[in-house]
N, C-alpha and C positions, 0 to 999 in steps of 0.2 A: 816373203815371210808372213806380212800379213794374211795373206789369202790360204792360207795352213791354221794361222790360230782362226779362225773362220770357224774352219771346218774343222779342227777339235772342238771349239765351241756348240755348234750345230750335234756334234756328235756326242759332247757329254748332253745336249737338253734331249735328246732322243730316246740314250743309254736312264734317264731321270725318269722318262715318262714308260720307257719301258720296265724300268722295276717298278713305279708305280702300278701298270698294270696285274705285273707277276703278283706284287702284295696284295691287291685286289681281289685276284682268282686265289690266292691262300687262304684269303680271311674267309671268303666263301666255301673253301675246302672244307673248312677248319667247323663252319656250322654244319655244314650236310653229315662230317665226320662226328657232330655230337650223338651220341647212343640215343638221349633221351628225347633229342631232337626230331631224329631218324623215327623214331617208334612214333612221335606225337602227329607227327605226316605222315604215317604210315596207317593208324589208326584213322588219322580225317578224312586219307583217300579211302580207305573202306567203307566206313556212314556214309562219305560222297554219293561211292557206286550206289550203297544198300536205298537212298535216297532217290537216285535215278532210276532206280530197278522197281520203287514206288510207284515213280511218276508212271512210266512205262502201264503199267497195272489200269491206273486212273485215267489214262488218255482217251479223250471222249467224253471226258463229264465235266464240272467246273472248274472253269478258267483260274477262279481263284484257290483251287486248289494247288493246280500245276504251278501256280506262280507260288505260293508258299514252298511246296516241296524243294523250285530252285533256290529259292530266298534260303531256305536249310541249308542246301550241299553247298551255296557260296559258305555261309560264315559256318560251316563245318570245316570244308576245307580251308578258311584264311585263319580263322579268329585263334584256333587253340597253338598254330606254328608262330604266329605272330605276338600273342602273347611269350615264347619261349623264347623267341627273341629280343623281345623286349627285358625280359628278366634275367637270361646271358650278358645283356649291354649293362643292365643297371650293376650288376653285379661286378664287372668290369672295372665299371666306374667307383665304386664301393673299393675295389682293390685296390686303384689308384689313391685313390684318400686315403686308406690307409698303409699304403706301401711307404711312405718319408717317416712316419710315425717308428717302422720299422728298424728302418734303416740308423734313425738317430739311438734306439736302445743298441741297437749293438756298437755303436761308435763309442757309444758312454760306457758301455761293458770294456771294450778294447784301451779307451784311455784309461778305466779303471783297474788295470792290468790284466786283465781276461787275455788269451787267446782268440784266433777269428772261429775257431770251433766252439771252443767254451762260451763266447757271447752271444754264437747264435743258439746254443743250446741252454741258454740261458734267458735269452728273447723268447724262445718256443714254448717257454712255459707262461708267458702272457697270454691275455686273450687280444685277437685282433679281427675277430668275426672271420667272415668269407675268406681273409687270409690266415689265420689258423692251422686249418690242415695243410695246404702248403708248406709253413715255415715247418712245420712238425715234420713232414719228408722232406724237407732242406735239412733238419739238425740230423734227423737219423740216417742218411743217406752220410752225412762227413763222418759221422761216428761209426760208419761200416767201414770207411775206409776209401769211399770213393772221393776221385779229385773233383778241387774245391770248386775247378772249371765247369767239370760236369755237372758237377750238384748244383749250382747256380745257374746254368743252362737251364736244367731240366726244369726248374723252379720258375724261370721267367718264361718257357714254354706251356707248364700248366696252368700261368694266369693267362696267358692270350691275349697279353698288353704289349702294344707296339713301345709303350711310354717304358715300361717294368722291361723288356728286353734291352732299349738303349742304355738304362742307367745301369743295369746288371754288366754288359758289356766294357761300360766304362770302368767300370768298379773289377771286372777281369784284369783289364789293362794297367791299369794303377797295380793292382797286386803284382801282376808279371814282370813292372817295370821294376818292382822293388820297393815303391816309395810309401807315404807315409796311409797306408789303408785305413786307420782310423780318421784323418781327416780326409780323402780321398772318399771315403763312404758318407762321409756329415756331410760336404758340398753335397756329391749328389742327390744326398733325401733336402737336401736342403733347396736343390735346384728343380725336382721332382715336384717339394711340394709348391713352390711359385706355378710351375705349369698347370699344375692341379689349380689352383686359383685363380688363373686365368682364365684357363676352360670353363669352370662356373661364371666367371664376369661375362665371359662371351657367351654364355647360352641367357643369364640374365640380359645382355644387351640383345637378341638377338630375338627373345623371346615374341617382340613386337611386329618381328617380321613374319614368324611361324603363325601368327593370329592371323595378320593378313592374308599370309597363305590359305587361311582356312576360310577365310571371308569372301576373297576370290571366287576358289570352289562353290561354294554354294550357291553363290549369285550366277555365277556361269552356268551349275544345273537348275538353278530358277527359271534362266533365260533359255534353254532349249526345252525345261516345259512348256513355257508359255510358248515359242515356238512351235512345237507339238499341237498344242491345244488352238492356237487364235491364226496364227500366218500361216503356216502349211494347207492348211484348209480353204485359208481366202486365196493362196496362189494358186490353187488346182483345179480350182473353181470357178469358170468365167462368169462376166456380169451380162447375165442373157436370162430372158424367163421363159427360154425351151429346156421344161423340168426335162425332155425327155435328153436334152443336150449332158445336163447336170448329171443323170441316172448313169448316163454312160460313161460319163468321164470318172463319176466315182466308181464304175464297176473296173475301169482299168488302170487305175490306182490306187495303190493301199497307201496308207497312211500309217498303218502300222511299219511299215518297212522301214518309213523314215525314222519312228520312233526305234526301232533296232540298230540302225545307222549312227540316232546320237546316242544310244546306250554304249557302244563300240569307240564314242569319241569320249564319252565321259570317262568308261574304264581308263584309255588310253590318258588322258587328262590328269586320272587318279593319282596314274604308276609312276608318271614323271613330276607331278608338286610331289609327291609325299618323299620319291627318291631326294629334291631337290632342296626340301625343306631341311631333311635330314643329313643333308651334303652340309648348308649353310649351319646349323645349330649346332652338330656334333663333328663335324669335318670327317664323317665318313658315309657310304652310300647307303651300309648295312643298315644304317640306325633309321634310316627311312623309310624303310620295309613294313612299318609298326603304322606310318605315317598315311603309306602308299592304300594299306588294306582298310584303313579308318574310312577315306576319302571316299575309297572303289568302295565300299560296301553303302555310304552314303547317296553315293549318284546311284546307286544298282539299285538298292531296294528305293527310294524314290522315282526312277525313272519306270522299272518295272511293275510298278503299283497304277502309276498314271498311264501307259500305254492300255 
């Protein structure tokens, strides 16, 4: 018997980490699926090409031209998706804060004898920023006539809040049990808004490590410039004064090649602190995206400039 709960156990942490992955590849559906999203990297890869099809033009004249033209098509292609991301999450987070605020007016509408239609159609007429239009297609949506299930669904679907889909869920569940939905709805905003609280305490506590992270980086792309510039040259170079020894060893090594080598480690370096940062600060991968292209554009146009 023991060696059965084992192996359900083994199989629920497996069956965990595979919806964790499924939610993963959703959450990322769910940006590529944004419209304005879609257009914003649609447009960067265009500049990108039209950039490259520049460089192509100029090849053969200054070096520091060619390296500006790439320095362009990078942060054409990062900076304007990256920014879109970052304003999708802030936003996100904007909903969370004020989704409890929500949820308490309509509780107080419902103890005030309101109906669960009448006090969201009642809430609706508040302002609640970024949640707003939302609650306005939550009220009119129950006042057409569609179920309260659906309407709520669709409602915790177009915030794109994993936090705003549990608590609407809960709040499903409570109504279909039958039981008391005006306090059943107060917990949850009430439970909603501690996590909200928390999550600010954690990215306050947290803050100290994302600096570090950043400190890191830099000192790491410090060190394969100087790298670049002071050791790679004394290691290639024996200590002999046959300049004609010297001539030839420099003419069968580049130097620049190593500096391409750590440009290729630093990107790589980039993508995984800024992923990693953004795992630790907001506990998701998405949010380090903003993180990853700060880093990579920092080691790129540094390291491209000194080679």
């Amino acid at each position: 018997m023991a060696k059965i709960v084992i192996v359900n156990r083994n199989s629920s942490k497996f069956a965990t980490k595979i919806q964790q992955i499924l939610n993963l590849f959703y959450r990322f559906y769910n940006f590529i699926c944004n419209k304005k999203l879609y257009k914003i990297i649609s447009i960067s890869i265009f500049c990108c090409v039209i950039f490259q099809l520049i460089k192509v033009y100029f090849i053969g004249t200054s070096k520091i031209i060619l390296t500006l033209l790439d320095v362009l098509s990078v942060i054409v292609l990062t900076v304007p998706a990256s920014v879109e991301i970052y304003n999708i999450q802030e936003k996100k987070k904007q909903i969370e804060t004020i989704f409890p605020i929500f949820l308490k007016d309509i509780s107080s509408g419902i103890i005030g004898g309101m109906s669960l239609p009448m006090a969201i159609n009642y809430a609706s007429h508040n302002d609640y920023g970024v949640l707003t239009k939302p609650v306005k297609k939550l009220s009119s949506k129950l006042s057409w006539g569609i179920s309260f299930e659906k309407a709520f669904f669709d409602f915790a679907k177009e915030t794109k809040s994993k936090l705003i889909y549990r608590a609407i869920a809960t709040i499903i569940e409570v109504y279909r049990s039958g039981g008391k939905i005006a306090e059943g709805i107060d917990k949850v905003g009430h439970s909603s808004f501690k996590i909200d609280a928390l999550k600010k305490e954690q990215r306050a506590t947290i803050y100290s490590i994302i600096l570090r992270g950043y400190i890191i980086y830099f000192i790491f792309i410090i060190v394969l410039m100087g790298m670049i510039k002071f050791l790679i040259p004394e290691l290639i170079i024996p200590i002999t004064t046959n300049y004609q020894t010297i001539n030839k060893i420099n003419s069968l090594i580049d130097i620049s090649k190593y500096g391409i080598l750590f440009l290729h480690i630093a990107i790589i370096e980039s993508v995984f602190t800024g992923l990693s940062i953004g795992k630790l600060s907001e506990g998701s991968i998405v949010d380090g995206i903003y993180h990853s292209v700060i880093l990579g554009l920092f080691g790129y146009i540094a390291l491209v400039f000194f080679i």
